[in-house]
TIMI-204778 format. One record per residue (C-alpha): residue number from 1; residue in one letter; x, y, z. Coordinates in steps of 0.02 Angstrom, whole numbers, plus 50000, padded with zeros to 5 digits. Last residue first. Layout:
% TIMI-204778
+-----+------+-------+-------+-------+
:  nr : rest :  east : north :    up :
+-----+------+-------+-------+-------+
: NUM :    A :     X :     Y :     Z :
...
+-----+------+-------+-------+-------+
This chain:
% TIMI-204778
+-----+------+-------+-------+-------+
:  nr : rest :  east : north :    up :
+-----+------+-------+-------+-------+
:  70 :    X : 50530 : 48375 : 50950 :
:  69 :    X : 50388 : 48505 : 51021 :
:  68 :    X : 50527 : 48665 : 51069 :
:  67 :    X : 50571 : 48625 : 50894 :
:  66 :    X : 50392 : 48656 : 50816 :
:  65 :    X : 50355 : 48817 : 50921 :
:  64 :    X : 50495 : 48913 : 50871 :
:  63 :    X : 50455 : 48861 : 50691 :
:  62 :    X : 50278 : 48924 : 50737 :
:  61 :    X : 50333 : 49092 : 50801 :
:  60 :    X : 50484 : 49125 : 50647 :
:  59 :    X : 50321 : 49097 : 50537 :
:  58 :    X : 50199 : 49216 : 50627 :
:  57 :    X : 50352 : 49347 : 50655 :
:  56 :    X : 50362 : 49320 : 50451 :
:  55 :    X : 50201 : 49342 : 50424 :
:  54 :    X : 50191 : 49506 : 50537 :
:  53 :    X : 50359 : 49574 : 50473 :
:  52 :    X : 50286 : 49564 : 50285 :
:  51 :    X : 50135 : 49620 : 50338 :
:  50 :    X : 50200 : 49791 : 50405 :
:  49 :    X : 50312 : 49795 : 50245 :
:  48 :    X : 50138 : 49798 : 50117 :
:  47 :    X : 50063 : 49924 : 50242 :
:  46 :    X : 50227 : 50029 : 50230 :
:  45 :    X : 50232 : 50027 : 50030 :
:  44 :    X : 50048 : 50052 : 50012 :
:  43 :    X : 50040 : 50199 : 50107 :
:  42 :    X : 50209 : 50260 : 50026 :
:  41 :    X : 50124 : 50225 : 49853 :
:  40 :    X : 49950 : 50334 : 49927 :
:  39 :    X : 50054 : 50479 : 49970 :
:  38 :    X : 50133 : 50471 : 49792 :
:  37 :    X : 49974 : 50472 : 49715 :
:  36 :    X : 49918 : 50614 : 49804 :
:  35 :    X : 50051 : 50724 : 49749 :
:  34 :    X : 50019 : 50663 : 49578 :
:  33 :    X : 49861 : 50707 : 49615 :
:  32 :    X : 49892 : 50873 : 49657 :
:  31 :    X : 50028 : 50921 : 49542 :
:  30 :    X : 49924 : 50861 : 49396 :
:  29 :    X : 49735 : 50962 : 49466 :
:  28 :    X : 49801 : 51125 : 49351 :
:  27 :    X : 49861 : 51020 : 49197 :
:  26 :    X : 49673 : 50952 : 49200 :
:  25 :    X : 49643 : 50787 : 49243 :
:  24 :    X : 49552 : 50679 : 49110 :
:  23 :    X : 49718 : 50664 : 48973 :
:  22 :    X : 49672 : 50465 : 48985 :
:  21 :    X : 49828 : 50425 : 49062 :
:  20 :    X : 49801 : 50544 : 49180 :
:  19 :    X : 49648 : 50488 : 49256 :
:  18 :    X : 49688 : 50322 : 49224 :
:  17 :    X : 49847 : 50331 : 49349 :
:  16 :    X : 49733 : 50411 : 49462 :
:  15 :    X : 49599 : 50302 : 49479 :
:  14 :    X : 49724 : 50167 : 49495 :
:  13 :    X : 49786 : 50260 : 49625 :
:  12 :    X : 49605 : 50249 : 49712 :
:  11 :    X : 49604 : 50076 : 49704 :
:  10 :    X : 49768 : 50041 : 49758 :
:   9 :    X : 49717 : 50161 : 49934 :
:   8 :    X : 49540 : 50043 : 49953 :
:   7 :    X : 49627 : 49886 : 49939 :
:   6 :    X : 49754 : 49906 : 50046 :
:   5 :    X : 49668 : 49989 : 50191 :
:   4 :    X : 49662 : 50160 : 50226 :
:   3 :    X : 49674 : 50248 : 50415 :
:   2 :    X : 49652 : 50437 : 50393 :
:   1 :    X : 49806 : 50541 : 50312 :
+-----+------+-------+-------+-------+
C-alpha cells in the first residue's frame, strides 16, 4: 500500500462503510472492500500509534529538559 495520510485513508473507509450500508456495493465487490477496509483500519491503527510514541517522546523530551533547567 502507497503512503496515506490520516485523513485521506478515514475518508475513504467512510466511503466504504456507506457504500454498504446503503446496499450500493454489489455482493460480488463485498469481499473486496471489506478487504480494503480492513487494510485501511490497520493503516489507521499504526499511524494513530506512531503519533502516540512521537507526542509522548516530545513530552518525556521537554520534561527531561525542564529538570535538567531547575
Amino acid at each position: 500500500m502507497k503512503k496515506m495520510k490520516y485523513s485521506a485513508a478515514l475518508e475513504e473507509l467512510e466511503q466504504i462503510v456507506q457504500d454498504v450500508e446503503n446496499a450500493e456495493t454489489a455482493v460480488d465487490e463485498l469481499a473486496e472492500k471489506v478487504k480494503r477496509a480492513s487494510e485501511l483500519i490497520q493503516l489507521c491503527n499504526d499511524i494513530l500509534k506512531k503519533t502516540d510514541k512521537e507526542v509522548n517522546d516530545i513530552l518525556k523530551s521537554m520534561d527531561e529538559k525542564g529538570e535538567k533547567s531547575d
